[in-house]
N, C-alpha and C positions, 0 to 999 in steps of 0.2 A: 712226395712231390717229384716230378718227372725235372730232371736234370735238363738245365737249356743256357745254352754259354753260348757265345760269339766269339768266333776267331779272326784278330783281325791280323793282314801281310802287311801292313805297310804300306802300301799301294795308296796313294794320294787318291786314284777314283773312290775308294770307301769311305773317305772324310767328305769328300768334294760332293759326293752323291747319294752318301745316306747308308751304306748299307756292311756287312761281314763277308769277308771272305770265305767263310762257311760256320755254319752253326750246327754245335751240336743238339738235339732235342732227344733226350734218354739213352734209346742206344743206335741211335740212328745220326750221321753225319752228312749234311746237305752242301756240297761246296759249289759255291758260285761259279759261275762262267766264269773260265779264268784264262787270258791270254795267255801270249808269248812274251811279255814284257819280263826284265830283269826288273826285280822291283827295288833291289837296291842301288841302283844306276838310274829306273826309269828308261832305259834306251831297251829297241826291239831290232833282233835281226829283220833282214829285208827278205830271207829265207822260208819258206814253212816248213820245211821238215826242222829245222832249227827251231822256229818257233813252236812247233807240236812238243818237241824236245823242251823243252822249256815251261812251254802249260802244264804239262807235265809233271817236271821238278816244281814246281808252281804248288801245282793241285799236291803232290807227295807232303808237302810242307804244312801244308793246312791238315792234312789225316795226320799225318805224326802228330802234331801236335793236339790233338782228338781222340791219342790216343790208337790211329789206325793206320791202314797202310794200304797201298793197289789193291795188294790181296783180298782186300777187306769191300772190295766197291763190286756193288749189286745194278748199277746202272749206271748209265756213260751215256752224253749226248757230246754230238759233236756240230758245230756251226763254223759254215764258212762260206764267203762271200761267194768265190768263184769253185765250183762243184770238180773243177779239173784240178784242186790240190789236193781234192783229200786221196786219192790212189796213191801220189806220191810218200803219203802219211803212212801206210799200212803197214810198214816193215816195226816202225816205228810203235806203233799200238800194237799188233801183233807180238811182241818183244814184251811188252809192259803187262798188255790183258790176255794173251794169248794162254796165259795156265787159266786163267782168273774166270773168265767168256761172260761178262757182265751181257743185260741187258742195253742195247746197245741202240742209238738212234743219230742218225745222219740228217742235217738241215742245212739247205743252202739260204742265207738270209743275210742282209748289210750288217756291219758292225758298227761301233763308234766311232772307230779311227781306222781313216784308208791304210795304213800301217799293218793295221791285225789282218791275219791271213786264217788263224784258225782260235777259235774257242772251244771251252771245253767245260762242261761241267757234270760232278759228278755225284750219288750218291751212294753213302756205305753205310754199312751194319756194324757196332763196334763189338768188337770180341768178350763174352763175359768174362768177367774178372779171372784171373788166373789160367784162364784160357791161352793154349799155343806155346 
């Protein structure tokens, strides 16, 4: 039987809303949209490149614990309300995916909270056992 877990951050929307922070299903790791928010504070900078920084460490957190890591991610979408932050993002993803060059996709679309400036969500492949 195919291996299927849920990983949860702690992140009050997962309780409030129903859902994991990312699940893994066999060797595939699906990670939710995931801001800028510190999840153990709850507070978000007012920044986006801070906050890309952030989803980031964010999303890293949920693949460790799956078992994965950047390296490991085959697709990246990225969503964000106002289309003139994501340029200022690039150094930034560039840095994280630039060895990596996942499939990649850009959406300008409202979020939850006027707060969030970028979302991110991503999916990986996890490395067979003894692999790397």
């Amino acid at each position: 039987m195919t291996e299927r877990r849920a990983i949860l951050s702690g992140s009050t929307f997962e309780e409030e809303i129903g859902y994991a922070r990312a699940v893994i299903d066999g060797d595939r790791v699906h990670v939710s949209g995931t801001t800028g928010f510190d999840y153990a504070t709850m507070t978000i900078s007012a920044d986006v490149i801070e906050q890309a920084e952030q989803c980031l460490r964010n999303v890293e957190s949920a693949l460790a614990e799956a078992g994965c890591s950047l390296a490991d991610v085959v697709r990246v979408r990225y969503l964000l309300p106002d289309r003139a932050d994501f340029q200022p993002c690039w150094p930034v993803l560039r840095r994280r995916f630039g060895d990596v060059r996942p499939a990649a996709t850009m959406l300008v679309c409202g979020l939850f909270d006027p707060r969030m400036k970028i979302e991110i969500e991503v999916d990986a492949r996890r490395p067979a056992p003894g692999a790397g």
